[in-house]
C-alpha positions, 0 to 999 in steps of 0.5 A: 500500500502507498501513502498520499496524502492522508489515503492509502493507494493499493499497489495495483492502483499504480502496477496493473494496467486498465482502460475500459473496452467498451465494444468487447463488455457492451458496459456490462458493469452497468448491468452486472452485479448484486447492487447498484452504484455505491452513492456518497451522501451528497449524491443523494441530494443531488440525484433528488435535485436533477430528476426532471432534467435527466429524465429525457435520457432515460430509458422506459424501464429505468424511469419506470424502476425510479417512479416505483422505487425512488431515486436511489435504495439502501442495499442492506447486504452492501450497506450502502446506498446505491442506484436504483435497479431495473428488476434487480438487474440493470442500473435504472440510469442506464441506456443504450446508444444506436450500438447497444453499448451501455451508456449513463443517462446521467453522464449523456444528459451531462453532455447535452449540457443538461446538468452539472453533475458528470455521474456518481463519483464510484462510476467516474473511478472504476475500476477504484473502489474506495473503502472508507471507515465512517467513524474515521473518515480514513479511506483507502483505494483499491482496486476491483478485480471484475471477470467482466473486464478482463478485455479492460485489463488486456487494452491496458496491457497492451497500451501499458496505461496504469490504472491511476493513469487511466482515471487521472480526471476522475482521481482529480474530480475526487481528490484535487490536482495536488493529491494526482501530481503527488500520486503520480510521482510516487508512481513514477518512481515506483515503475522507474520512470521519469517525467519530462515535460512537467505537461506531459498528459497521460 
């Protein structure tokens, strides 16, 4: 485990390598799994405050899910609040694009300008999932080993893009610049390698 800052950084986070191959997984986490997308607690108001608005990027059964069951559910075995499910199957915010890949309608809706909320933050980091102690506020980073994503894991290895690397804007979007910059130079020296240009994008 790796130290930045005030969080703990698995090592896989830094040595496997990771970017997400839609046209192989379809965007199977979106429907895959036994609860929905773990929700922090101001994305609940959140998600309460922009239903009109994203609503039109919504498919049928999800907003039908979201009618009957609320804008989110508690999932007493996770214990967690997470996205509401369609049937105890696909996330409730999901559509499919023209290719029937999985798309976020909240990110789609995002895009059209509609709202200024991107999508839940464990959404924008996976493959990270972040374990957090409530009493604490300590958290630690790891990283979440999915059968679904081994073609995920394949491009990455190829492209040998780290996992950190590979959610740069998201860890950014959570955590601020200073805490990525840090994690990066750590990374860097842990993987022999040098950055030169200061600009350099990953």
């Amino acid at each position: 485990m790796l130290l930045v800052q005030d969080k703990l950084v698995s090592d896989d986070v830094v040595e496997r390598h990771f970017i997400c191959n839609l046209k192989a997984c379809k965007g199977a986490c979106c429907w895959e799994g036994d609860f929905g997308a773990p929700l922090e607690m101001e994305e609940l108001d959140i998600l309460d405050q922009i239903q009109d608005k994203i609503r039109p990027f919504l498919s049928p059964a999800g907003i039908a899910a979201l009618e009957k069951q609320g804008n989110y559910i508690w999932f007493e075995e996770g214990d967690l609040w997470g996205t509401t499910l369609v049937d105890g199957g696909p996330c409730a915010y999901m559509s499919y694009n023209a290719l029937g890949i999985a798309q976020c309608g909240i990110e789609q809706a995002y895009l059209a300008g509609a709202v200024d909320f991107k999508k839940p933050i464990s959404c924008h980091l996976y493959p990270i999932r972040i374990d957090k102690n409530e009493n604490t506020g300590f958290e630690a980073l790891n990283y979440d080993v999915w059968d679904i994503c081994s073609a995920a894991c394949q491009l990455g290895d190829e492209a040998r893009v780290p996992v950190y690397k590979f959610l740069k804007e998201a860890l950014i979007r959570k955590y601020g610049a200073d805490f990525y910059d840090e994690l990066d130079h750590i990374a860097r020296y842990i993987r022999g390698e040098q950055k030169e240009n200061p600009d350099e994008m990953p």
